[in-house]
C-alpha positions in Angstrom: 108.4 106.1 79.6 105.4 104.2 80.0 104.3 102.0 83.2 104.6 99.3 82.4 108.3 100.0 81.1 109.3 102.1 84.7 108.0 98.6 86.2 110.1 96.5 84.4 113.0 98.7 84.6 112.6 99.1 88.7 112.1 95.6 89.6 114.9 94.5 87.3 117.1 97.6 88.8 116.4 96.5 92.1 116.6 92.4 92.0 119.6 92.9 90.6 120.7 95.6 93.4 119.3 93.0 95.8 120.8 90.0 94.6 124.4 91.7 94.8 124.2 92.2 98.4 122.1 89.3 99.4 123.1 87.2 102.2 121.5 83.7 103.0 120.6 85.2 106.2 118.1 87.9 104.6 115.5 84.9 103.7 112.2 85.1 101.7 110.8 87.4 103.5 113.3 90.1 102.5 113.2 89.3 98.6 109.5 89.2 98.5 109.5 93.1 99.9 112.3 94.0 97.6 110.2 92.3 94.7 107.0 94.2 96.1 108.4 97.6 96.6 110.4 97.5 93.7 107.9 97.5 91.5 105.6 100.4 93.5 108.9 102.2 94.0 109.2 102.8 90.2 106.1 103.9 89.3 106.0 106.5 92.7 107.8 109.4 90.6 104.8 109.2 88.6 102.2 109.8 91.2 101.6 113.8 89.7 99.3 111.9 87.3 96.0 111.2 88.3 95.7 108.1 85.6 99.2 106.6 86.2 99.3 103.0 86.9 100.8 103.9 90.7 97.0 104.7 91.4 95.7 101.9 88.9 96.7 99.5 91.4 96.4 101.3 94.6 93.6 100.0 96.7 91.0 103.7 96.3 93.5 105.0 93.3 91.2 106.6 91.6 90.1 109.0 94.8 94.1 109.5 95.7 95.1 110.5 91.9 92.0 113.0 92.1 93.4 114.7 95.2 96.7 114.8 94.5 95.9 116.1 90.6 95.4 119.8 92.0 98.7 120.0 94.2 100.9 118.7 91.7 102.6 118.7 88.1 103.6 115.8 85.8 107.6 115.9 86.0 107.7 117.9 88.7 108.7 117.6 92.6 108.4 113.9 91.9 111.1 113.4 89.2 113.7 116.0 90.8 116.4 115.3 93.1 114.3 117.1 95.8 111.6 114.5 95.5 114.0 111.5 95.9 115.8 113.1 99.3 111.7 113.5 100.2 111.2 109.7 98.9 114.0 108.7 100.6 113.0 110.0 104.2 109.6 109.1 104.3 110.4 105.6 102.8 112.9 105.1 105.6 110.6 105.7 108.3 108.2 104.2 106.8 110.2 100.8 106.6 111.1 100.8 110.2 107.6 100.4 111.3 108.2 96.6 109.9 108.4 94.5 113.2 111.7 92.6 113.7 110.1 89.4 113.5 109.0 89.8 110.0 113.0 89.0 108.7 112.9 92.0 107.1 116.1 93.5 106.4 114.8 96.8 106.0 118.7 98.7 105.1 119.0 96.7 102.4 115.0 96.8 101.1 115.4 100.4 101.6 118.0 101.4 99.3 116.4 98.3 96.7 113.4 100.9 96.9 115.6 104.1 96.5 117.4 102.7 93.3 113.9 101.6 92.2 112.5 105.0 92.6 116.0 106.4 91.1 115.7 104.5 87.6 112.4 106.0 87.2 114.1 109.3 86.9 116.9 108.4 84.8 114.6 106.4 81.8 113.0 109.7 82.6 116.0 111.4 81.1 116.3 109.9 78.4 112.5 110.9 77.0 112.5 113.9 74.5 111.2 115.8 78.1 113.5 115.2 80.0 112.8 115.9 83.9 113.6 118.9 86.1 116.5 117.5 88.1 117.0 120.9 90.4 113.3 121.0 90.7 112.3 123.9 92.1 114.4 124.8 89.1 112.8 124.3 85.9 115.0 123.4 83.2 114.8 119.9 82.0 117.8 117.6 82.0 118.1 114.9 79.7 120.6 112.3 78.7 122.1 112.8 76.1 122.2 116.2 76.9 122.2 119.6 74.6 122.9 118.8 71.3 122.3 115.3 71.1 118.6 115.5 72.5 117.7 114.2 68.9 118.1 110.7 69.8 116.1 110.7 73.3 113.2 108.5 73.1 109.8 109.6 72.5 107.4 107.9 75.8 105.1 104.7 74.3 106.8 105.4 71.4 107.6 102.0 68.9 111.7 102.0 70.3 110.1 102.3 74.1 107.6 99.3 73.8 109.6 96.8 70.6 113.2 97.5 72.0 113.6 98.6 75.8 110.5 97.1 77.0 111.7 93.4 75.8 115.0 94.0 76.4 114.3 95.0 80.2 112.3 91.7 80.8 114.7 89.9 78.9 118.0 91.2 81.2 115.3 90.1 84.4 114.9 86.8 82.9 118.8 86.2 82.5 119.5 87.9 85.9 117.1 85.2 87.3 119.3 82.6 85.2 122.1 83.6 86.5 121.4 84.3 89.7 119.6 81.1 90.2 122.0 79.5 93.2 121.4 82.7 95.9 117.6 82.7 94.6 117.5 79.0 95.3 119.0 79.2 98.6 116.9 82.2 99.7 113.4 80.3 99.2 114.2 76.7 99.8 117.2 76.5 102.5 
């Protein structure tokens, strides 16, 4: 998948995550890191790549992707199971350096960032590539698996950007809609 299709999918993946445990008391502050970090958290897998659009937007991405380009492989550590559990303990730490005061419920924002970062892998599978799920292990999974990998997608393909791509914004747009009530009572009450 491209970018800007991991994005959509990640930040719809994980409002909707976030909007099924909300909680009046989480507040603003809380939905606008799960907006935030949903949206980075999706295109993290994809930091192997010195041109993805994780280092696009990166304040110095350019200089980061160049580093990190000799250390690792496209569709490697960072799309394997191995790379979430990493993902997952750094982002944690990470997340409880956010002061108290902020209103920050940082359980909840965390696993919003972990099932953000987890739909990058699975629209992962379902590209004709495939990712290396046992990663140090190098066979690529994919859904559907062996022997209907015919129908997996081909990434910026014309089924990637004219179906899923509207389709994902769309299903954000009605999630909004229908979710409108908690979202109103989160920013205005």
């Amino acid at each position: 998948m491209t970018g800007k299709t991991h994005q959509a999918i990640g930040l719809t993946a994980g409002t909707a995550a976030y909007l099924i445990y909300v909680t009046p008391v989480y507040g603003p502050a809380s939905l606008a890191w799960v907006l935030v970090l949903s949206s980075l958290a999706a295109l993290l897998p994809d930091v192997d790549q010195p041109g993805s659009k994780i280092w696009k937007i990166l304040p110095f991405g350019k200089v980061g992707g160049e580093l990190v380009n000799p250390f690792l492989q496209h569709r490697n550590l960072s799309h394997s199971l191995l790379g979430l559990a990493l993902v997952a303990w750094g982002s944690h730490a990470l997340l409880y350096l956010i002061p108290s005061y902020w209103g920050v419920n940082i359980p909840v924002v965390w696993a919003v960032f972990l099932i953000s970062y987890a739909s990058h892998l699975l629209a992962d599978m379902v590209t004709v590539e495939g990712i290396p799920l046992l990663f140090p292990y190098q066979r690529m999974f994919g859904i559907p698996p062996y022997p209907l990998q015919g129908v997996r997608i081909e990434t910026g393909g014309w089924f990637e950007n004219l179906v899923i791509f509207p389709a994902v914004n769309l299903l954000f747009l009605v999630l909004l809609w229908m979710k409108w009530p908690v979202l109103h009572t989160l920013l205005f009450h």
